[in-house]
N, C-alpha and C positions, 0 to 999 in steps of 0.2 A: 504494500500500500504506500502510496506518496501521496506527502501535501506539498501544492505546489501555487506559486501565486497566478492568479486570471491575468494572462498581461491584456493591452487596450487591443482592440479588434485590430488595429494595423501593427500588430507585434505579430511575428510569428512563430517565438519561443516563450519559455516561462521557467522560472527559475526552481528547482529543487528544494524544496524547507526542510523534507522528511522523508525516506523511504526505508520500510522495515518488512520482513516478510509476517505473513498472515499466517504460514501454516505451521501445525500444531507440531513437539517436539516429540522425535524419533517416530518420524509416522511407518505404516509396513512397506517392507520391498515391494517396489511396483506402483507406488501411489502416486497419482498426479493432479495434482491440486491445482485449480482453478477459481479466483472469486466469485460470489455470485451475488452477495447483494452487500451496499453500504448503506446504514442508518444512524441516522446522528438527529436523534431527538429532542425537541426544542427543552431547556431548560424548564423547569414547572419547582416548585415548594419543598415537593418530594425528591424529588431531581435536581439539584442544581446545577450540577455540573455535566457538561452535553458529551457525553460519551459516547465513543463511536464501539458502532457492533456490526463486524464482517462477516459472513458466512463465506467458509472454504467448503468449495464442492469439489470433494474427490473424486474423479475417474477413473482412476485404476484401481490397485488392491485395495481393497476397501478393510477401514481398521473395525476390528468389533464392533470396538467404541459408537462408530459412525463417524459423521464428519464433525466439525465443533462453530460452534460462533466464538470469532476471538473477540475481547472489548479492550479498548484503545484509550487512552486519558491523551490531548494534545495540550502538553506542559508548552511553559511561556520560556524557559530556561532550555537549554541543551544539556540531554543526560551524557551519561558519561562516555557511552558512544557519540554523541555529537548527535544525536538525533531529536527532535522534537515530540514524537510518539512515545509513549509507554505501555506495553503489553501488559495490562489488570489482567484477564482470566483468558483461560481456553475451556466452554464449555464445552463438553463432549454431548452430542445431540441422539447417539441412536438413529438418525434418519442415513440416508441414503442419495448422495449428489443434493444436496440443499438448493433450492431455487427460489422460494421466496418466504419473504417474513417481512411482519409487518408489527409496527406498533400499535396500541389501543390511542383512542381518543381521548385526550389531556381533559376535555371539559367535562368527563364523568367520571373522571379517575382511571381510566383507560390503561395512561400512559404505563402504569404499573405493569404491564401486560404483553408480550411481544409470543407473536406467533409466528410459526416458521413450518415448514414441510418439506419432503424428500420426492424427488421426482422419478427414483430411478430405484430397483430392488422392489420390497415391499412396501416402497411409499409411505404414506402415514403424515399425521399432522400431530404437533403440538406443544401447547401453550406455556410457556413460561412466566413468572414473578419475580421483576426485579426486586433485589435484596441490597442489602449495605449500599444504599442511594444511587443502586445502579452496577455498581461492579460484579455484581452476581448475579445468577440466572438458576430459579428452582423450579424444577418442573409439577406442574399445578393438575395439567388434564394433559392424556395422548390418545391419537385414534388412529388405526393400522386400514380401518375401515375404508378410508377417504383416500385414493391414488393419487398420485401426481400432480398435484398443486402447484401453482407456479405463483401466485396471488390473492391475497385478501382486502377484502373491506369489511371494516366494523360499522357495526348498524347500533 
């Protein structure tokens, strides 16, 4: 993942801030990791600080575990790699090729809420609760029932 600054419509580069890899440590022989979604939810009471949460979708050997959502803190300081990102968690999901996930809706307490699904093996969806103001993710409900999901809206 990199953060990079938007240069003006007549620039045709942009300068590097940050680039760290997303995918999770000592994954299986064979595994080839691809992003699949980035979320950075607006700051709320509960939440204050806007952590970013990536989903790595594996395609090749696939780890027991599943794929993970990794979350990101983007510090004002350079860590001691020089980077501007810091790796808080790697959740392990149990899904299969992660394609999409989404947040709950901030005005009804939503935000607490981030769902995700597997597109590829036996599929499935399910819902997580952010914990310790974000840096964590507990699984609340899962459904193996529901295939290949790529997208949600909350109602």
């Amino acid at each position: 993942m990199t953060v990079q600054d938007i240069p003006s419509p007549t620039v045709n580069t942009s300068t590097c801030i940050a680039n760290v890899t997303i995918v999770p440590p000592n994954p299986p022989a064979g595994a080839a990791f691809a992003a699949a979604e980035i979320l950075i939810p607006a700051p709320t009471a509960d939440f204050p600080v806007p952590y970013i949460y990536v989903s790595n979708r594996n395609t090749g050997t696939q780890d027991k575990r599943g794929d993970t959502i990794a979350i990101f803190e983007r510090t004002s300081m350079p860590n001691s790699d020089g980077s501007l990102l810091t790796l808080i968690a790697q959740v392990y999901t149990g899904l299969d090729q992660i394609r999409g996930m989404e947040f709950g809706p901030a005005e009804n307490g939503g935000e607490a809420y981030l769902v995700a699904s597997g597109f590829a093996g036996s599929g499935g969806v399910v819902v997580y609760k952010r914990t310790a103001g974000g840096t964590g993710l507990e699984e609340v409900a899962r459904n193996k029932d529901v295939p290949t999901r790529t997208s949600f809206v909350w109602v």
